[in-house]
Phi, psi and omega in degrees: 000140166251131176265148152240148194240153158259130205234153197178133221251147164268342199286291215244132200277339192244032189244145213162112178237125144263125170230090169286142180196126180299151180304329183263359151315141156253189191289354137317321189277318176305319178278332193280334187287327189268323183301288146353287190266035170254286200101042133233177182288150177291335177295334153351116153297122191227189154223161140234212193213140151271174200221156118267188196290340158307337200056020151287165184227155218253311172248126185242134183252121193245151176312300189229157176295132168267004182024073171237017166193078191327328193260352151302135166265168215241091167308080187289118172289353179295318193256016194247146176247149191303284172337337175266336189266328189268110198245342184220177201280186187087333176308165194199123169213173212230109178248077196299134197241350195179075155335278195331319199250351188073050212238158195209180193232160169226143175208125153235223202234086209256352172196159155225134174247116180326129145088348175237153182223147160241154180277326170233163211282168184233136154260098175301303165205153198219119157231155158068155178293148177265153164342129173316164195270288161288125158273160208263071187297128182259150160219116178280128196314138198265159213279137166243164194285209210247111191243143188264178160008305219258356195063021169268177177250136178255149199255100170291200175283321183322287189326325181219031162089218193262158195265356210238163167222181174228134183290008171298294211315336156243043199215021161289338194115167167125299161231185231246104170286160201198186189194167202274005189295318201301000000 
């Protein structure tokens, strides 16, 4: 059997990959196909997400095990095959490519065709550029001080907040007074 999926971006408007790939592929081969017709790297940490129709997302399929909850079971993409988790048409999943910023490709399952296989995966079609791989973070430059006599910098108030505090500011909570005796 063959899926075919559609994959599409919220960043870019005119951007669209159909992707046929047989069903007993796995979710590995599938991020290598979409990886392949964007032009990023594989070396990345990504996921995916099976959805509801909602696109929440329901399930995580991960590149490498992250062993962060034992009693969870742990969906690997090398080792998950599309057919066990994709059963009708219509599915919707999700590949996040860039944890930090949250950026994800949306895809769903837009048709199968019954009685046929493929050995590798296809781009049936492809428009508009995809996102960049990475986003482009400005990290703002830190405001310097004043330089004094001595060639040190002297730091106005801008520079470390206000010269005053307010005693709320440690009357937030959290702990338990105690003393050091205890």
């Amino acid at each position: 059997m063959i899926f075919n999926f559609r994959v599409v971006s919220d960043e870019v408007d005119n951007f669209r990959r159909d992707i046929q790939i047989d069903a007993d592929a796995s979710f590995l081969d599938l991020r290598n196909a979409i990886y392949e017709s964007v032009g990023y790297d594989k070396n990345q940490m990504c996921s995916f997400f099976i959805c509801d129709q909602d696109w929440e997302r329901k399930r995580e399929i991960t590149l490498e095990d992250m062993g962060l909850d034992a009693s969870e079971d742990a969906y690997i993409m090398e080792d998950t095959i599309l057919s066990d988790e994709i059963e009708d048409e219509g599915q919707r999943l999700m590949l996040t490519f860039d944890y930090l910023n949250d950026r994800s490709f949306y895809i769903e399952m837009k048709s199968l065709v019954p009685g046929r296989s493929l050995i590798d995966a296809l781009v049936a079609s492809s428009m508009g550029n995809a996102p960049k791989q990475e986003s482009e973070l400005e990290i703002p430059e830190p405001k310097a001080g004043k330089t004094n006599a001595k060639g040190m910098e002297d730091f106005d108030e801008e520079f470390y907040g206000t010269d005053s505090y307010s005693d709320d500011e440690f009357e937030a909570g959290g702990f338990d007074e105690m003393t050091l005796d205890e």
